[in-house]
DSSP file (Angstrom, degrees, kcal/mol; ACC not computed):
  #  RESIDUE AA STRUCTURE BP1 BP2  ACC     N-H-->O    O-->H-N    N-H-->O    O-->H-N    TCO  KAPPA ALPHA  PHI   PSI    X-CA   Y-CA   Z-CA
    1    1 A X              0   0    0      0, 0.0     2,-0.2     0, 0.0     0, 0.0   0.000 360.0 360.0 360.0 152.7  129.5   63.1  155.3
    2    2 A X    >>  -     0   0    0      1,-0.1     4,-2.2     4,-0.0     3,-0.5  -0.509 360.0 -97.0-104.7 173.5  130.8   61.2  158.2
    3    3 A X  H 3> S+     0   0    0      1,-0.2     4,-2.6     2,-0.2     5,-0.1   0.862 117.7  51.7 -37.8 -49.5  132.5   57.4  158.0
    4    4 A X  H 3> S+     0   0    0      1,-0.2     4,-2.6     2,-0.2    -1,-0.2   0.817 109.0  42.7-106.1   9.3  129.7   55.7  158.9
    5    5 A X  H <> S+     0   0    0     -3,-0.5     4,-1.5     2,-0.2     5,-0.2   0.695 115.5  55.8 -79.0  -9.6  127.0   57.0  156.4
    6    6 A X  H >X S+     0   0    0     -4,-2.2     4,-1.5     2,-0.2     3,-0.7   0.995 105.9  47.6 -43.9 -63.9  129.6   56.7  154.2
    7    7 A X  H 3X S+     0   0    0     -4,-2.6     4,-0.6     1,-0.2    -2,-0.2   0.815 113.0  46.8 -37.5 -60.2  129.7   53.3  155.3
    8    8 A X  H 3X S+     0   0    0     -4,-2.6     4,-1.2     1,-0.2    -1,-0.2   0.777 106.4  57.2 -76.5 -12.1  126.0   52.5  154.9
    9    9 A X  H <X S+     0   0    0     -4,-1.5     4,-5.0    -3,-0.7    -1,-0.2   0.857 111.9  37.8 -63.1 -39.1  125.5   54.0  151.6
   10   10 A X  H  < S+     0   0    0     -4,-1.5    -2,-0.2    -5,-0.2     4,-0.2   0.335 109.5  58.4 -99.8  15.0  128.0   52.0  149.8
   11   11 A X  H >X S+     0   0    0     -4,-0.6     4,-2.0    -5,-0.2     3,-0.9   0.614 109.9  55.1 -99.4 -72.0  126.9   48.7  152.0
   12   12 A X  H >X S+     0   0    0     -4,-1.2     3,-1.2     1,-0.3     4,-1.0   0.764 115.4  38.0 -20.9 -70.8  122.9   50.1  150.0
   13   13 A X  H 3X S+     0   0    0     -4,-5.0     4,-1.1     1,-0.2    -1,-0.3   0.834 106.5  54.7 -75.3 -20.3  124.6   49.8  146.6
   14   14 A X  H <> S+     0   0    0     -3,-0.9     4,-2.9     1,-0.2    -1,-0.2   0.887 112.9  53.4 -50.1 -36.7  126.8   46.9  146.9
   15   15 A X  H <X S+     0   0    0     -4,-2.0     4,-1.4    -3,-1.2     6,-0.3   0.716 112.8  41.0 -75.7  -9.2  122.8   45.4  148.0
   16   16 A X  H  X>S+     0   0    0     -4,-1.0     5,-2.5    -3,-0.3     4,-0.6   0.805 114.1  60.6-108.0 -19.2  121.2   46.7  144.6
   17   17 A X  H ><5S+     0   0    0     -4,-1.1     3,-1.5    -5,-0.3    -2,-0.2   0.945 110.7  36.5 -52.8 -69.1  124.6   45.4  142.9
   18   18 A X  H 3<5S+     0   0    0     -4,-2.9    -2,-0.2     1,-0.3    -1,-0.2   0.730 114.8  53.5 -90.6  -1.4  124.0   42.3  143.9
   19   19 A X  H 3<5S-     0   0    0     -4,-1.4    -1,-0.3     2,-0.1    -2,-0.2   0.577 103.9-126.1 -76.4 -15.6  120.0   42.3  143.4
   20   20 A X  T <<5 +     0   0    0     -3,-1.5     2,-0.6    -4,-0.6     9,-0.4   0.759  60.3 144.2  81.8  14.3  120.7   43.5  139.9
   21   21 A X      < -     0   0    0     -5,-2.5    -1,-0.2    -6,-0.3     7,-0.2  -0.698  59.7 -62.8-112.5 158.7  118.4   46.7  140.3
   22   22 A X        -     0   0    0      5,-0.6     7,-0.1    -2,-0.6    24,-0.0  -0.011  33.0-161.2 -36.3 145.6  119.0   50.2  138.8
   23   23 A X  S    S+     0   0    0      2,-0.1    -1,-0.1     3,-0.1    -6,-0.1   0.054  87.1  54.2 -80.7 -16.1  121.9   51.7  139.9
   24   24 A X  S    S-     0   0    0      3,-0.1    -2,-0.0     1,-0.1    -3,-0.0   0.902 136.1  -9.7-104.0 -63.1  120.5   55.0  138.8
   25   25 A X  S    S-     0   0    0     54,-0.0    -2,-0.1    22,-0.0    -3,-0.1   0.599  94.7-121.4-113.4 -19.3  116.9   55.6  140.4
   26   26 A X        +     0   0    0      1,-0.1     2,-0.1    -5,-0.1    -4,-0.1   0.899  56.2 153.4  42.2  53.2  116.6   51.7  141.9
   27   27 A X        -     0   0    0      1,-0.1    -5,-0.6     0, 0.0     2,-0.4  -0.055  58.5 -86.2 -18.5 167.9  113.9   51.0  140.3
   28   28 A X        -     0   0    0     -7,-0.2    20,-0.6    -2,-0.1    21,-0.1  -0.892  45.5-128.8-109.0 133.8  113.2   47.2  139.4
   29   29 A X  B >>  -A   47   0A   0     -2,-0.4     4,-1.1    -9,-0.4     3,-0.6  -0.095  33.8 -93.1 -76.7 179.6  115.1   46.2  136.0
   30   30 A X  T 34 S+     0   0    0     16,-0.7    15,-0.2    13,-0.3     3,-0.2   0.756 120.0  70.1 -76.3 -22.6  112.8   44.3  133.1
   31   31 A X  T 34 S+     0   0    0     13,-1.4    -1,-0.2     1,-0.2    14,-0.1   0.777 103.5  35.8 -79.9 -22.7  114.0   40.9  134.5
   32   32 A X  T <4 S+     0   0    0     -3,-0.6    -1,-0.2    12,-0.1    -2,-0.2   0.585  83.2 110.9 -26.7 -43.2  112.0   41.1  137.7
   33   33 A X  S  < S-     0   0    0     -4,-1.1     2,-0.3    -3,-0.2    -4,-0.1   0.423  81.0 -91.9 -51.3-154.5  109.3   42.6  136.8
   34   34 A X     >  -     0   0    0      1,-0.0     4,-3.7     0, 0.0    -1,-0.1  -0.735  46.0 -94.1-111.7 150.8  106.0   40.1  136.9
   35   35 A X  T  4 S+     0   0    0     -2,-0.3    -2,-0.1     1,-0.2    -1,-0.0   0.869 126.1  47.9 -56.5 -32.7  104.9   38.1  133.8
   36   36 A X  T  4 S+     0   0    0      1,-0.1    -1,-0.2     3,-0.0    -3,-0.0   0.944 112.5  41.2 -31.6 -69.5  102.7   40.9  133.0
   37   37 A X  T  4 S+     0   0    0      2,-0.1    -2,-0.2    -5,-0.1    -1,-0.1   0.846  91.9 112.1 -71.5 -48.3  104.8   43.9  133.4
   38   38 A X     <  -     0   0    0     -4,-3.7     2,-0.5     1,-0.1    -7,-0.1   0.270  55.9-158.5 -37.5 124.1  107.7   41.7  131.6
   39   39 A X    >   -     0   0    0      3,-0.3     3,-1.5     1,-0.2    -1,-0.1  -0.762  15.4-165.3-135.3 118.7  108.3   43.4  128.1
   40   40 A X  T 3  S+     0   0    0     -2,-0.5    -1,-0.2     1,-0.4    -2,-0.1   0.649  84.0  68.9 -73.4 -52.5  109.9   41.2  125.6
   41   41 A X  T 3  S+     0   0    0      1,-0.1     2,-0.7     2,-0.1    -1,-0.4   0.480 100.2  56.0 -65.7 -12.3  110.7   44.3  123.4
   42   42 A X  S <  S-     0   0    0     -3,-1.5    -3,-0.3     4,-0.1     4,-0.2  -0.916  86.6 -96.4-130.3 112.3  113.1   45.4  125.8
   43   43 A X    >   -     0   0    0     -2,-0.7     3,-0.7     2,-0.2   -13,-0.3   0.199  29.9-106.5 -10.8 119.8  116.4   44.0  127.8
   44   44 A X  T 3  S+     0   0    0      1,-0.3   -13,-1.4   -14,-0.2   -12,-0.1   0.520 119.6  49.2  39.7 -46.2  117.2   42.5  130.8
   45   45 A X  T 3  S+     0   0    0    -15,-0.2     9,-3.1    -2,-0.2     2,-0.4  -0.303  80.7 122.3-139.3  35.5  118.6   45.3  131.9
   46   46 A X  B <   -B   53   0B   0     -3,-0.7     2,-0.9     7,-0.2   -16,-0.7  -0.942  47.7-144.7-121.5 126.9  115.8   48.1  131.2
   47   47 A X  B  >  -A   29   0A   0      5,-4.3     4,-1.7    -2,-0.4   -18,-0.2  -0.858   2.7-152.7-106.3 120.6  114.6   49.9  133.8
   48   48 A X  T  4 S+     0   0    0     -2,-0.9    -1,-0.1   -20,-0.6   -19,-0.1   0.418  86.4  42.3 -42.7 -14.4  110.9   51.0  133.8
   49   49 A X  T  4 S+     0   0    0    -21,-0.1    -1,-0.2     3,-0.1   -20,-0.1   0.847 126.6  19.7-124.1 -31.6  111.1   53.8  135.6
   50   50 A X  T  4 S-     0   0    0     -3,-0.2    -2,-0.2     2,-0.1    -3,-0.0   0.382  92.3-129.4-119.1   7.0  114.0   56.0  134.8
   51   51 A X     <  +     0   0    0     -4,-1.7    -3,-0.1     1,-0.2     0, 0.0   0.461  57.4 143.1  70.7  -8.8  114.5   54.2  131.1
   52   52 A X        -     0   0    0     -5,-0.1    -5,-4.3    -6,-0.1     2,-0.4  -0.306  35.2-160.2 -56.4 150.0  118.6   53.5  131.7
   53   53 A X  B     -B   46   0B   0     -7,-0.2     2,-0.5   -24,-0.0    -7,-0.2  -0.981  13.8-167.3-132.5 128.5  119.4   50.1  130.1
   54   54 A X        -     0   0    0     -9,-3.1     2,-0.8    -2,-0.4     3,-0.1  -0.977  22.4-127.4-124.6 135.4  122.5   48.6  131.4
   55   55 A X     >> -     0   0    0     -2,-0.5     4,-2.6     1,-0.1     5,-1.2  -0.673  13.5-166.3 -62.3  99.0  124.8   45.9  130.6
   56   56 A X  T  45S+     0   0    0     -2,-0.8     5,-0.5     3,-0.2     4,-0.4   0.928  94.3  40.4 -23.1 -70.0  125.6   43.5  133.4
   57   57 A X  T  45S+     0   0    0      3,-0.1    -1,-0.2     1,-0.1    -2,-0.0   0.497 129.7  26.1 -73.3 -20.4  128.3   42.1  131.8
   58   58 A X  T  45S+     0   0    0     -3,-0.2     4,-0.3     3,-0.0    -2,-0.2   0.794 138.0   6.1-115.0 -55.3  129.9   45.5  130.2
   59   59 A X  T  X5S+     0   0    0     -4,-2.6     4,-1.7     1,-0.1     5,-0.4   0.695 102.4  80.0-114.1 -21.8  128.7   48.1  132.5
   60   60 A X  H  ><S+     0   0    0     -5,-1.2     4,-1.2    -4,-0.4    -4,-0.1   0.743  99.1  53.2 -81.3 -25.5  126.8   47.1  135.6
   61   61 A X  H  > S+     0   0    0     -5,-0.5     4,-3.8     2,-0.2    -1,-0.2   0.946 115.4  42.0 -76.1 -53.3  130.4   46.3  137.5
   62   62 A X  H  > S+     0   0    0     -4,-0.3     4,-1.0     2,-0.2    -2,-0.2   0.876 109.7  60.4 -41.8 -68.7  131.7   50.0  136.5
   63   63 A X  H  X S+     0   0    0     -4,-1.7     4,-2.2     1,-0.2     5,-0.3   0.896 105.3  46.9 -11.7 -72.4  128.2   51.7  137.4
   64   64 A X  H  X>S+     0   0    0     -4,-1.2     4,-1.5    -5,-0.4     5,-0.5   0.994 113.4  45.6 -75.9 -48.2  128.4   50.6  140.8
   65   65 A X  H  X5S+     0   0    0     -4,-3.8     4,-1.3     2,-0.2    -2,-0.2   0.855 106.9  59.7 -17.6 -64.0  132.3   51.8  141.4
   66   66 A X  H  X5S+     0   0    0     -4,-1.0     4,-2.7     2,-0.2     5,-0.2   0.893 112.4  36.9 -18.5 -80.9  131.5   54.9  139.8
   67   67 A X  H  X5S+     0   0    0     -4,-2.2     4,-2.0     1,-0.2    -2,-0.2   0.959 120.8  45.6 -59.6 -58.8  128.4   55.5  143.0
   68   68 A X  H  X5S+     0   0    0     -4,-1.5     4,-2.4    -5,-0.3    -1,-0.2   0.854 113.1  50.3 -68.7 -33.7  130.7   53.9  145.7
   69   69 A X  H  X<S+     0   0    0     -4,-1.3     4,-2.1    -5,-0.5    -1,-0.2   0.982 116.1  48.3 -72.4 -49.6  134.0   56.4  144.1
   70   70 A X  H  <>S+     0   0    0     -4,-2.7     5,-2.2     2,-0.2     4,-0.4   0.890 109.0  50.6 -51.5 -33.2  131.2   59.4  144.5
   71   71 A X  H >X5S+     0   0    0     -4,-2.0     3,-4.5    -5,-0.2     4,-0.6   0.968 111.7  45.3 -48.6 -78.8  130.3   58.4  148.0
   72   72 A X  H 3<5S+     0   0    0     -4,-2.4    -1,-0.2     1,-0.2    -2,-0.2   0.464 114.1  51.2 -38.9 -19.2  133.8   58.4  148.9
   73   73 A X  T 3<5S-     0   0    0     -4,-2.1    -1,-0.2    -5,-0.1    -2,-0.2   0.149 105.6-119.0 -79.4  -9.5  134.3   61.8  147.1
   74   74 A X  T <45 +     0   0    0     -3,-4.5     2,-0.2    -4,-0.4    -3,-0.2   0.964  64.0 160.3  62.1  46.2  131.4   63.6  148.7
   75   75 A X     << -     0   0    0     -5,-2.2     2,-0.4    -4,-0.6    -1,-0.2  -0.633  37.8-122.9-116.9 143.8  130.4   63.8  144.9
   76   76 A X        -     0   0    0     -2,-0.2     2,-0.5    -3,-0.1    -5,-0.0  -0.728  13.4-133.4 -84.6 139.8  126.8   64.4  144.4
   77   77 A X        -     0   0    0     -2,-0.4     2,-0.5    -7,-0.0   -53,-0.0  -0.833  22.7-140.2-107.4 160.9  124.1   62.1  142.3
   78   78 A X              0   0    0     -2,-0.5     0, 0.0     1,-0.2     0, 0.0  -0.632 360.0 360.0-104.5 154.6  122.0   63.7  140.0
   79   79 A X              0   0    0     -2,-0.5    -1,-0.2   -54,-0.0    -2,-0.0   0.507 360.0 360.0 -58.5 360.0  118.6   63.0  139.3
């Protein structure tokens, strides 16, 4: 992969970093959602769509290192 998709990948997750939305599928976490959707049973930090829960505070900094150290590694992500 060349420098600057490099570049624009890891500019993509620094933006979903700093929106707070899965890191694994993007998907919109349980604190977004609409007052509807919103399910009280469930975190913060629970993603509807692929089911990851993540810790902001514990994990969510790591998580995104982790994709930006695969970018840079030509490292695959898995579905």
């Amino acid at each position: 992969m060349n420098a600057k998709k490099k570049i624009e990948l890891i500019d993509n997750i620094l933006e979903r970093w700093e929106e707070m939305s899965c890191l694994y599928c993007g998907g919109t976490l349980n604190k977004d959602m609409a007052d509807e959707d919103y399910d009280d049973m469930n975190s913060d930090t629970y993603c509807q769509y692929c089911g990851k829960d993540i810790d902001p505070y514990d994990d969510w900094d790591n998580e995104c290192l982790k994709a930006i150290e695969k970018v840079l590694n030509n490292e695959r992500f898995k579905p």
